[in-house]
C-alpha positions as CSV (number, residue, x, y, z in Angstrom):
1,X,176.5,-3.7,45.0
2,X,179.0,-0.6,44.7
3,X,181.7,-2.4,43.7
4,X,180.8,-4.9,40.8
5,X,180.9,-3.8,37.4
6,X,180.8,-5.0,34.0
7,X,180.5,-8.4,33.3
8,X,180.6,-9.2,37.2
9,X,177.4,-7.5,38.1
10,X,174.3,-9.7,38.1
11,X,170.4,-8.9,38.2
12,X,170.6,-9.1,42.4
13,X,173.6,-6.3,42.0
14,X,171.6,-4.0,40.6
15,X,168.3,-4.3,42.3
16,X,170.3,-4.0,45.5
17,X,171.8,-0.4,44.3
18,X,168.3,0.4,42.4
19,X,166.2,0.0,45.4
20,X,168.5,2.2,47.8
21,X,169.1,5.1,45.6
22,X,165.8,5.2,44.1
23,X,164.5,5.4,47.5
24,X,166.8,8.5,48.2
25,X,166.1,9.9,45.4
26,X,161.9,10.2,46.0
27,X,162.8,11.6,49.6
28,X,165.0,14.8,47.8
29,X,162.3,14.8,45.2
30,X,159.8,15.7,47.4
31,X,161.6,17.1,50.3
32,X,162.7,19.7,47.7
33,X,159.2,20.3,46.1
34,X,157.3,20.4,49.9
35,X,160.4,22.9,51.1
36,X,160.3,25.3,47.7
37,X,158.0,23.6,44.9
38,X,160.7,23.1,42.6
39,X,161.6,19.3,41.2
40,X,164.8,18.8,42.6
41,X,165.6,14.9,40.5
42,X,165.2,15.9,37.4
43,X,165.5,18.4,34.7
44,X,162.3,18.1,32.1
45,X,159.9,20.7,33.7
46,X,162.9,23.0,33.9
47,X,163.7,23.0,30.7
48,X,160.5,23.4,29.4
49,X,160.3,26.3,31.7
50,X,163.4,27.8,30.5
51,X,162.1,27.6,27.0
52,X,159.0,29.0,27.8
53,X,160.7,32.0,29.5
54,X,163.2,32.7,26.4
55,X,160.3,32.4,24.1
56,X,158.5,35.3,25.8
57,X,162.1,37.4,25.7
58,X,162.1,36.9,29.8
59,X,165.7,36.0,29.8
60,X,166.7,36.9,33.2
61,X,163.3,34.9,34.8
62,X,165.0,32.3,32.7
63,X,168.1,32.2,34.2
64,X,167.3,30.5,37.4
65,X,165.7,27.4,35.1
66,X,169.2,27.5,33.5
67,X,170.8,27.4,36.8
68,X,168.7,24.2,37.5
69,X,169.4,22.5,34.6
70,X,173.3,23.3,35.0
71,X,173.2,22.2,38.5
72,X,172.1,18.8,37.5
73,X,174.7,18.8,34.5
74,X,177.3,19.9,36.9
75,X,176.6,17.1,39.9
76,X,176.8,14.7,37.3
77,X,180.3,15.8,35.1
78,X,181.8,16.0,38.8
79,X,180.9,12.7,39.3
80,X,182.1,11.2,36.4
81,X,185.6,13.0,36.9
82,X,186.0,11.8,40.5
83,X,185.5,8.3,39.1
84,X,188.0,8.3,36.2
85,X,190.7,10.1,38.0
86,X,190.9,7.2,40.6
87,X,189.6,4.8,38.3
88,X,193.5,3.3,37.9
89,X,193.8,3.0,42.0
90,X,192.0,-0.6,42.3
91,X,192.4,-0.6,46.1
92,X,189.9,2.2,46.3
93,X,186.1,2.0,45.5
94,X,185.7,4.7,43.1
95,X,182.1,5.7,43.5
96,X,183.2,6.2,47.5
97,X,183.6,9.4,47.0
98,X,181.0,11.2,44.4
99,X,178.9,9.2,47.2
100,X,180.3,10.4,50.0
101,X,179.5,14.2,48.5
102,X,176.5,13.8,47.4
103,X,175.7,12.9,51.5
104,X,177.3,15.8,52.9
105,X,175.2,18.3,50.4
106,X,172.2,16.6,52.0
107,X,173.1,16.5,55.5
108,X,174.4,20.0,55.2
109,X,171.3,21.5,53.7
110,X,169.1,19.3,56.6
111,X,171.5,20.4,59.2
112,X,172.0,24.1,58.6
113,X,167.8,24.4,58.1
114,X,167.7,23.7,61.8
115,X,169.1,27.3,62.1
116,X,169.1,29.2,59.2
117,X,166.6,30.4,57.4
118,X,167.5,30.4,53.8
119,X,166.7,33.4,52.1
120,X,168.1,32.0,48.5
121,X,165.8,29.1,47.8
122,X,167.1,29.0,44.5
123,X,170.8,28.2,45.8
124,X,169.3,24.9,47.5
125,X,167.3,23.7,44.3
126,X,170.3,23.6,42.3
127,X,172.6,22.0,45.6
128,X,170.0,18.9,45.2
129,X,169.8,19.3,41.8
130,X,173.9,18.8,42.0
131,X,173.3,15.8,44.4
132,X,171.0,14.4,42.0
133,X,173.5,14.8,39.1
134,X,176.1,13.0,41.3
135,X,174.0,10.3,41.8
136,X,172.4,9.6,38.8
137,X,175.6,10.0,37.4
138,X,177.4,7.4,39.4
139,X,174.4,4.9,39.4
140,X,175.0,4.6,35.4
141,X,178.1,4.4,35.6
142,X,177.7,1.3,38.4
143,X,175.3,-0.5,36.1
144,X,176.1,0.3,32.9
145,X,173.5,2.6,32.2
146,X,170.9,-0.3,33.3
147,X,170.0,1.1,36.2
148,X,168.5,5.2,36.5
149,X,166.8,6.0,39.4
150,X,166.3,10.0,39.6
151,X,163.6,10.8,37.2
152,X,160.7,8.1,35.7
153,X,159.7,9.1,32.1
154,X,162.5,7.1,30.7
155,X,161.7,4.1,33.1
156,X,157.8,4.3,32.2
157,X,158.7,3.9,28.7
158,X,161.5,1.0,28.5
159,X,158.5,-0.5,31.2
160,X,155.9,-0.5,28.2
161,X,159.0,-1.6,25.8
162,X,159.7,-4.9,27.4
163,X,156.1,-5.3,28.4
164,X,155.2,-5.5,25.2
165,X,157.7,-7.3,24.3
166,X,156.3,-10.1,26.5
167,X,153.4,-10.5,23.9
168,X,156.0,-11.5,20.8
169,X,158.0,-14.7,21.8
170,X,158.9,-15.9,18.4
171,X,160.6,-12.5,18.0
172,X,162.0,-11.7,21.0
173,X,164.1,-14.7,22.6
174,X,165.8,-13.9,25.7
175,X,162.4,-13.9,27.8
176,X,164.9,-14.3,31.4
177,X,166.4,-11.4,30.2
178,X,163.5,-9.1,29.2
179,X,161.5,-10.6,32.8
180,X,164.9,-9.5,34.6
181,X,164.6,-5.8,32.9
182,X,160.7,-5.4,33.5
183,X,161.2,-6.7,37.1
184,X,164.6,-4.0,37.9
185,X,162.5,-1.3,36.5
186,X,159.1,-2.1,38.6
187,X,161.5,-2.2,42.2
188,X,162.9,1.3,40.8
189,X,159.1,2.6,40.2
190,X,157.5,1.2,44.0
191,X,161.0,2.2,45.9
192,X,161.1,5.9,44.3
193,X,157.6,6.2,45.0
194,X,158.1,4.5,48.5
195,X,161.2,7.2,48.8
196,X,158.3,10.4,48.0
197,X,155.8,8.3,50.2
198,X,158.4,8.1,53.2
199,X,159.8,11.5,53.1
200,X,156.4,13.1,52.7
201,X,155.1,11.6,56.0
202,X,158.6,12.6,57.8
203,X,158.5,16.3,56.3
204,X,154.7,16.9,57.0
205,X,153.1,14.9,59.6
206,X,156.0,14.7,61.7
207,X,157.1,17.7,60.8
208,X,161.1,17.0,60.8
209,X,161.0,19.4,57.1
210,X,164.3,19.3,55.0
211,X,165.5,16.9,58.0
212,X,164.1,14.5,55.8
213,X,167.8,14.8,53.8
214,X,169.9,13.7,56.4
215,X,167.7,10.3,56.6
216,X,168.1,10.4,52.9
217,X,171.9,10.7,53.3
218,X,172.2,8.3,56.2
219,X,170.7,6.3,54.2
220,X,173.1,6.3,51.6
221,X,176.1,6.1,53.8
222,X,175.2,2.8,55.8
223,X,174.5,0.9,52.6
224,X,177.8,2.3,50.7
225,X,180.2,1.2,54.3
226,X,178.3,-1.9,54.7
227,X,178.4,-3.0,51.1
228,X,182.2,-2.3,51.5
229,X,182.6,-4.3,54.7
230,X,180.5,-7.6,53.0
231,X,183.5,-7.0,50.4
232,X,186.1,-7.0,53.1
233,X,184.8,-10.0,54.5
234,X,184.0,-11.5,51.6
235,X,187.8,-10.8,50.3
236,X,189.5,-12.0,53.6
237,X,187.5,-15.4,53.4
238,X,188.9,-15.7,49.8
239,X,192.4,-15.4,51.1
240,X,191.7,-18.0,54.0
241,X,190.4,-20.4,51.3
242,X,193.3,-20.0,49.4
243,X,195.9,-20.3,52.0
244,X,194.0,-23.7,53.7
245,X,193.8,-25.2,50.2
246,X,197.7,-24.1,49.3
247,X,199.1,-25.1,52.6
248,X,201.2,-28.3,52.6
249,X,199.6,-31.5,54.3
C-alpha cells in the first residue's frame, strides 16, 4: 500500500491508501473548521480570501491567508524532500517518515489542547494546513498523482470526466480502466465524507474536541506499521520459497 510504486502498484494498492488517508483527512478538515472555522485540507477559499484582502489594500488582514496557503505549500515541499533524500536507501520505506510527522503534528495539537488553551488559532490552522501538505504531498507521490485525497474540486471534476466518458465507447477504449478511475475516485468521495462524518460526531456529540486528531493520527500510524509488517512477512515467505525450491534433494 505504502510501499508499491510505479508499475507495481495496482487498482487495490491505491484504494487501500485512498480510503485511509482520505478518511484522515475529513476528520482534520472538520476538526479544524469546528475548533476555529478555518478549512484546514485545502487552500481555494484561502486564496480567494487573500485576493479579496489585497484587492481592498488590507494587506496585513491578508497576511494570515498567506500564512495558510504557505503552510500547505510548506508541508508538502517538506515532504517531497524527506522522500528524495532517502529515496537511494531501498531498505527504508521512504514515505515512513513525512508520515510519521504528519502524526505527531496531530497528536501534538490533540494532546496539548487537553491543557492549553491556544491563544494563536492562527498558528494551529497553518500546523494542519502543514500536515495536510505532507500528506497530500506524499499520497501523489505513492500513486503517481492518481490518488489525492485532501481537497474534492479536482476529484468532482475528473468524476464527471470519466463519467461521461462512459457514454462514448467507440471513442474511449479502455472501459476497465476508465470503471477503475471512476470507482478510486467514488471510495475517495464516501471515505472523506465518512472522515468529516466521523470526526464531527467525536468532536461534538461526544465532545472529545481537537482529540478528534489523535484518532486521526492513530489512524494513520497502525495502517503505515501494519502495511510494513504484511511486507515483512510477505518478504520472509519469499526468501523461504526460494531457499525450499533451491535447496538440493
Amino acid at each position: 500500500m505504502f510501499r508499491h510504486q510505479g508499475k507495481s502498484r495496482t487498482l487495490k494498492h491505491n484504494l487501500r491508501i485512498a480510503t485511509i488517508l482520505s478518511f484522515v483527512a475529513g476528520v482534520v478538515n472538520v476538526s479544524g473548521y469546528l475548533a476555529y472555522k478555518q478549512l484546514t485540507t485545502n487552500v481555494t477559499g484561502h486564496f480567494a480570501l487573500f485576493i479579496n484582502d489585497v484587492e481592498n489594500f488590507e494587506f496585513w488582514k491578508g497576511t494570515v491567508y498567506f500564512l495558510y496557503i504557505f503552510s500547505f505549500l510548506f508541508g508538502s515541499f517538506v515532504s517531497s524532500v524527506l522522500i528524495e533524500k532517502f529515496k537511494a536507501n531501498r531498505q527504508l520505506n521512504v514515505f515512513v517518515l513525512p508520515t510519521i510527522l504528519e502524526s505527531i503534528i496531530l497528536i501534538s495539537i490533540g494532546l496539548l489542547s487537553n491543557f492549553l488553551v491556544f491563544n494563536y488559532p492562527d498558528l494551529i490552522i497553518c500546523l494542519l494546513l502543514f500536515a495536510m501538505g505532507i500528506q497530500n504531498s506524499f499520497v501523489t507521490k505513492i500513486s503517481n498523482a492518481v490518488v489525492r485525497t485532501t481537497h474534492l474540486t479536482g476529484l468532482f471534476t475528473d468524476l464527471g470526466i470519466d463519467i461521461s466518458q462512459l457514454f462514448f465507447p467507440k471513442l474511449h477504449h479502455n472501459r476497465e480502466k476508465l470503471k477503475s478511475n471512476i470507482k478510486l475516485r467514488i471510495f475517495i468521495i464516501l471515505f472523506f465524507f465518512s472522515g468529516g462524518f466521523v470526526g464531527g460526531f467525536l468532536y461534538s456529540e461526544l465532545n472529545i474536541k481537537l482529540n478528534t486528531l489523535v484518532f486521526a493520527a492513530l489512524i494513520l500510524l497502525l495502517s503505515l506499521f501494519f502495511d510494513d509488517f504484511r511486507f515483512k512477512i510477505i518478504k520472509t515467505k519469499r526468501k523461504y520459497t526460494r531457499r525450499t525450491i533451491v535447496k538440493p534433494s
